[in-house]
TORSE-335989 format. One record per residue (C-alpha): x, y, z. Coordinates in pm, whole numbers, padded with zeros to 5 digits, always signed. Example, Ala and Ser with C-alpha at 12.3 -4.5 7.8 and 13.67 -1.06 7.14 Angstrom:
2
+01230-00450+00780 +01367-00106+00714 
This chain:
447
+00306+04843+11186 +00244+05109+11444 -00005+05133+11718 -00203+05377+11627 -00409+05430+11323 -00693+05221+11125 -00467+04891+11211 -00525+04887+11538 -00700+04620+11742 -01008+04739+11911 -00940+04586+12264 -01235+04365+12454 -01374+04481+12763 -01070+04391+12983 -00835+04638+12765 -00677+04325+12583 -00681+04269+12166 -00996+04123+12065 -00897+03851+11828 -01278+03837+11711 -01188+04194+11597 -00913+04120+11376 -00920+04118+11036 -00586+04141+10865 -00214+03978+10919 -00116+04330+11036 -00368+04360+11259 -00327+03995+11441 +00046+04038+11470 -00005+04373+11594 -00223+04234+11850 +00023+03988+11980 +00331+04281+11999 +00032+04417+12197 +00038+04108+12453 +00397+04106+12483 +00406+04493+12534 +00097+04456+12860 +00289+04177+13010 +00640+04324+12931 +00822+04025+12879 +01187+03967+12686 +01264+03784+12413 +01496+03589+12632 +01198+03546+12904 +00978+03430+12588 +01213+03178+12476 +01259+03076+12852 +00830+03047+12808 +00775+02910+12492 +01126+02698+12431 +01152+02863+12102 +01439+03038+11950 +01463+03396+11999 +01529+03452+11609 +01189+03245+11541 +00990+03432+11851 +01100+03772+11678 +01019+03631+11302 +00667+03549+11448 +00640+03917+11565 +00796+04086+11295 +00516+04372+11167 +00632+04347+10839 +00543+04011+10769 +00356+03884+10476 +00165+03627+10627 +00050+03490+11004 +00348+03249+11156 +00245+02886+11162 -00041+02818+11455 +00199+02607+11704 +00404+02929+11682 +00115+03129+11775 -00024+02922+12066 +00309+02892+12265 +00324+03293+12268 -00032+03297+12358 -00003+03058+12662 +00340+03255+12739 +00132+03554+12736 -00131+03385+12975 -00413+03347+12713 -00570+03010+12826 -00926+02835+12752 -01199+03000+12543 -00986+03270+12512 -00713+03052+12308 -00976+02900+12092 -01088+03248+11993 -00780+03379+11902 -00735+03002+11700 -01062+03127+11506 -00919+03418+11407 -00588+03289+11294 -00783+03030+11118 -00994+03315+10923 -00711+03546+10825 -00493+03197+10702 -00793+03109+10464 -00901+03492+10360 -00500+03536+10287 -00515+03259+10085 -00835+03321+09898 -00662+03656+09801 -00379+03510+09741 -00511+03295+09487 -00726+03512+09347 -01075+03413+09574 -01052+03075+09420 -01042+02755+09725 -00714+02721+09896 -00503+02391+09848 -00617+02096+10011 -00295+01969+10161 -00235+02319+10269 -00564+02336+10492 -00492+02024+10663 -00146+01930+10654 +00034+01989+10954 +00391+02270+10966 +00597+01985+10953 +00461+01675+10827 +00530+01354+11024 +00758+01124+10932 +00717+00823+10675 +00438+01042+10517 +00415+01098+10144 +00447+01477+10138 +00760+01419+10431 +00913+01237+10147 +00831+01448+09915 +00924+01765+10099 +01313+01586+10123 +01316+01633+09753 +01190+01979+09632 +01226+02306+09799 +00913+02431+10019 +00698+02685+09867 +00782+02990+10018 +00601+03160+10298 +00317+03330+10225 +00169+03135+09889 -00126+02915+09919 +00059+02574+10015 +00199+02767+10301 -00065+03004+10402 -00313+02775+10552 -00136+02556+10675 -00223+02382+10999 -00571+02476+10985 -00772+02368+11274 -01154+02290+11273 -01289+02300+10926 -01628+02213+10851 -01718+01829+10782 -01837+01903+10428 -01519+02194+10297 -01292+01900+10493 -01446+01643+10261 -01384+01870+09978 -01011+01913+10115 -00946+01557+10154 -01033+01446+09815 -00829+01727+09694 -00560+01617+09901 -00571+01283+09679 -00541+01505+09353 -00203+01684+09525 -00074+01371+09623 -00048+01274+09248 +00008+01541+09071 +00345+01594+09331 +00459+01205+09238 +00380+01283+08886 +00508+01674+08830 +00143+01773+08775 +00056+02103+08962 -00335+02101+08911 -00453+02170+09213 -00234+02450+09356 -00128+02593+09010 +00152+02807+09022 +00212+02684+09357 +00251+02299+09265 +00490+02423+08973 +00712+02623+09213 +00712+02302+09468 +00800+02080+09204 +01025+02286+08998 +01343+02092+09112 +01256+01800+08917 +01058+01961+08646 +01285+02228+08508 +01167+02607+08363 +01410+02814+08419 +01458+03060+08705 +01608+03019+09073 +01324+02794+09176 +01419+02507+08902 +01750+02439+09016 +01908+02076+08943 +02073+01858+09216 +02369+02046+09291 +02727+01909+09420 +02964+02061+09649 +03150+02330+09488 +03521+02224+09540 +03877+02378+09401 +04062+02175+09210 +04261+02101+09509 +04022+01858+09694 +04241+01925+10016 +04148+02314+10047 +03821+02473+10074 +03689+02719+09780 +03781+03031+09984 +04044+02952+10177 +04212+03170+10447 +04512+03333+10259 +04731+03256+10508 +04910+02931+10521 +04977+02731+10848 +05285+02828+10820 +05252+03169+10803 +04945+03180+11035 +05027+03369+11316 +04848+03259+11633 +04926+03558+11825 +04760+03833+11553 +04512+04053+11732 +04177+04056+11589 +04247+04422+11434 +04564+04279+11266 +04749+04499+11445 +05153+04373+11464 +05113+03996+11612 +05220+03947+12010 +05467+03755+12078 +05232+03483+12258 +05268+03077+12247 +05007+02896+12092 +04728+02736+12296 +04633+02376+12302 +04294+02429+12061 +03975+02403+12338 +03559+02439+12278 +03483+02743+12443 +03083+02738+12392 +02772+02803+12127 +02744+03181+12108 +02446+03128+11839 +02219+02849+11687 +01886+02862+11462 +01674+02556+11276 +01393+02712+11086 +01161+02631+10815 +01171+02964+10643 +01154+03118+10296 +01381+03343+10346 +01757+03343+10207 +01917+03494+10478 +01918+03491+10864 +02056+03756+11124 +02157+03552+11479 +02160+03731+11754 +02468+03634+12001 +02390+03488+12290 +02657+03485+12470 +02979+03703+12465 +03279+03601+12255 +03627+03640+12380 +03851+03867+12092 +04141+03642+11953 +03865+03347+11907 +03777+03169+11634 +03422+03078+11576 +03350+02782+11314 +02958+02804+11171 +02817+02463+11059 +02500+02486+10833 +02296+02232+10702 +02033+02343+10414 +01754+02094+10312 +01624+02079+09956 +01859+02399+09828 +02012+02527+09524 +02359+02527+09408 +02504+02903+09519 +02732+03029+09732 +02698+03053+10179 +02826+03393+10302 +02867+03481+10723 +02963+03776+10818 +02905+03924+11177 +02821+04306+11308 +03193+04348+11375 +03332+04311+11035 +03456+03955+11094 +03544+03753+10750 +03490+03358+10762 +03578+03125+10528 +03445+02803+10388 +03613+02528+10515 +03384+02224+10434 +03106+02181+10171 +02876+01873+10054 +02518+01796+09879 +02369+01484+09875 +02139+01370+09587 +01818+01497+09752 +02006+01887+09749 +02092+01872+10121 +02391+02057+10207 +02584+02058+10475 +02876+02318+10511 +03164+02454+10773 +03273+02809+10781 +03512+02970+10990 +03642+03313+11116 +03977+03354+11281 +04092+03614+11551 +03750+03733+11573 +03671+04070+11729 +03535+04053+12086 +03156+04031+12060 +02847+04083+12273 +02508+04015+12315 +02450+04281+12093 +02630+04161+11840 +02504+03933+11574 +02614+03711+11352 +02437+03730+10942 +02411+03422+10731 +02306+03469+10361 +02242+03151+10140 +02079+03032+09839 +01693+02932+09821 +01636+02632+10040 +01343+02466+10265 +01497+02465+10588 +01819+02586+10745 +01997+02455+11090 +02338+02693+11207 +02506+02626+11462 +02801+02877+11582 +03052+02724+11793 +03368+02952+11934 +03665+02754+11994 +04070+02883+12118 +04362+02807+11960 +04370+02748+11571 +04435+03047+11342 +04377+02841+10980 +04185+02550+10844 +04438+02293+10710 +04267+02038+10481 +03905+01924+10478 +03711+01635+10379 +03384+01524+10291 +03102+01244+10194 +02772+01137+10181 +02538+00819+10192 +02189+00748+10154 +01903+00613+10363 +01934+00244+10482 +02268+00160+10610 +02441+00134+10960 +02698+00431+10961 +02816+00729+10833 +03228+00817+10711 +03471+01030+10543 +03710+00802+10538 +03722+00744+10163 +03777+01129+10100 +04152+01103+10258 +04204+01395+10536 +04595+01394+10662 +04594+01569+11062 +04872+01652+11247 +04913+01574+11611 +04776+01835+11790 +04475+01948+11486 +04155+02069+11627 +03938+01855+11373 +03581+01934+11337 +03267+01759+11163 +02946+01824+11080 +02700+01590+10989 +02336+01708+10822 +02118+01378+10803 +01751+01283+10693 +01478+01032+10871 +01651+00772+11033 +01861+00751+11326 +02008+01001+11483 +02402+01003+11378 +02621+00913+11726 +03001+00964+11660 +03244+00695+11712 +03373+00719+12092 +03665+00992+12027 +03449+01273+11933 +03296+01494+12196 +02936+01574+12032 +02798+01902+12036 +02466+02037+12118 +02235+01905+11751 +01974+02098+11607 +01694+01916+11484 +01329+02006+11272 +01091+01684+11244 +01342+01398+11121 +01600+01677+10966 +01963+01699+11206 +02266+01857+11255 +02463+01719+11422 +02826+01831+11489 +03129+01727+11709 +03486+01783+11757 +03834+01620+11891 +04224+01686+11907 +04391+01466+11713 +04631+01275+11886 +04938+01216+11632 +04997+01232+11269 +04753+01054+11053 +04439+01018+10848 +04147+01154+10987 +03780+01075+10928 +03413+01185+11063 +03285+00787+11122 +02987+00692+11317 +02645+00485+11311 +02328+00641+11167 +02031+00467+10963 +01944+00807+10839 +02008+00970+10422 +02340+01222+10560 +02637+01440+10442 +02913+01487+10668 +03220+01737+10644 +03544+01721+10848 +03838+02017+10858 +04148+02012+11076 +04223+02276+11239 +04568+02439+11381 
């Protein structure tokens, strides 16, 4: 959207947007690129502000958006803007107005959905729709169930209407009846109910060569003929000894409840050339497909890792070798198949040039402890081995003492958590640890 033109917010009598004014998604995001523009602030300053992700700060702002971000989005740029008091609750109106007109157009001027209006972005945990939402994908952004959500301050009598609609949701999700939001219901429920197309896709497991020792695309080089001293380019390899493999650092890392099937991360900090930078993904509630990175430098990664649990959670490693040198310029592209929610992480790590075997498993909800021990994962002394767990409600997974955990990502009761060690001689190695939570946990060595 540009700044001039019929689109533009007329400003209130101190020169700011006047949310009372605006009318249209176009016109309320415009007005907060506005904000952001008078007080000239960074997306790094913002997410310093708001403790959101930069990729989620620059979705919310993104003038080509369908539909207004979700309202706890909207009020942390707000207050990181300085909008405080009466001023907040106006601009909450607004949002508030556009969310239901959206959805009234949306579904053709008839009511919106009653769990939509009052259900929160993220349900809270032990609800009905949290449990449902660990089954079924998420309607996309921009239909009616996603629309309005989080609407503040309805009416008593439309909020009576909304609750006992609510009701009529509730049972028509448990029972694969889509009355109430209509097409919307049938998308949400799709995964259970069938129909054809990429919505109604049936629990999926982890796509595997035949060889349950080597990922699907495996790095054409063996260990053997790995060469730890290739330059990025593959230029003729230096005669160089190899390191001891080392964690360097998190160059990139997003957790987003998004429609979307693909995500651009913008590095955050620099990566050294000659790296190696292993991506761990968890996707909640996808479809069976396959998880491409690449990165603005031409980089090629490879899947080293890949399990769904029955509820369609996947959780998946990827890694590029000899990576070229990248900056904060740089970023790094994700592309994956429909889902509810996606965590990356992007950890860079020195020394390994190949991914030697991998291993996986998964539990459900209930027990005391997650391990791949039963998939059987042979390490050499020396292996940099690396795990990722993705886990559901519950306790937080916490790996057994030898691990050094990483940084997790986390959206309501949905984790990531990953971790990494050197292995310390020749012999089996497995991902254990305690957790209460549903999970699926991958494990690669390294060298």
């Amino acid at each position: 959207m540009t700044s001039n033109g019929s689109d533009r917010p007329k400003p209130d009598g101190g020169g700011l947007p006047d949310p009372g004014a605006l009318g249209t998604v176009g016109e309320f995001v415009g007005a907060l690129r506005s904000l952001k523009a008078v007080e000239s602030l960074s997306l790094r300053e913002l997410q310093r502000r708001t403790g959101l992700p930069r990729t989620t700060i620059a979705h919310a702002l993104n003038d080509e958006r369908p539909s207004l971000p979700p309202w706890d989005r909207v009020q942390a740029l707000l207050q990181a803007f300085g909008v405080r008091g009466d001023a907040l609750a106006r601009w909450k109106d607004a949002w508030t107005r556009i969310r239901l007109d959206s959805a009234k157009s949306a579904g053709g001027g008839g009511e919106p959905g009653p769990e939509a209006a009052e259900r929160p972005a993220e349900p809270p945990e032990g609800e009905v729709q949290a449990a449902l939402e660990g089954e079924v994908p998420e309607a996309p952004e921009g239909d009616v169930r996603q629309a309005v959500a989080a609407v503040p301050d309805v009416s008593a009598a439309p909020r009576a209407a909304l609750r006992s609609g609510r009701r009529v949701l509730t049972y028509g999700g448990l029972l694969g009846v889509g009355a109430v939001l209509g097409a919307v219901a049938v998308f949400g429920l799709s995964g259970s109910a069938g129909g054809g197309g990429p919505e109604t896709c049936p629990p999926a497991t982890a796509s595997r060569s035949a060889d349950p020792g080597l990922p699907t695309s495996a790095d054409p080089r063996s260990p053997a003929s790995a060469d730890p001293g290739r330059s990025p380019t593959g230029d003729s390899p230096a005669l160089v000894v190899r390191a001891r493999p080392a964690w360097v650092g998190r160059p990139a890392s997003d957790a987003q409840i998004l429609s979307d099937t693909d995500v651009d991360l913008p590095v955050t900090s620099p990566v050294t050339g000659g790296d190696a930078l292993i991506v761990s993904v968890m996707l909640t509630s996808t479809c069976p497909g396959p998880v491409t990175v690449t990165d603005t430098q031409g980089d090629r990664f490879y899947v080293a890792g890949d399990v769904t649990d029955s509820r369609r959670h996947r959780t998946l490693l990827l890694a590029g070798f000899h990576v070229h040198a990248l900056t904060t310029a740089d970023s790094i592209r994700v592309v994956y198949p429909q889902a509810s929610k996606y965590h990356i992480a992007v950890d860079e790590y020195r020394g390994i040039s190949t991914v030697a075997a991998w291993a996986h498993a998964h539990g459900e909800a209930g027990g005391t402890a997650f391990t791949t021990s039963h998939s059987k994962l042979e390490c050499t002394g020396g292996d940099l081995v690396v795990a990722a767990v993705g886990s559901n409600s519950g306790t937080a997974p916490t790996y057994s003492a030898e691990w050094n955990a990483l940084p997790a990502l986390r959206l309501s009761s949905y984790r990531l958590s990953g971790a990494y060690r050197i292995a310390s001689e020749d012999a089996s190695c497995a991902a254990t640890g305690t957790t209460t939570a549903q999970w699926g946990a991958v494990v690669a060595a390294f060298r």
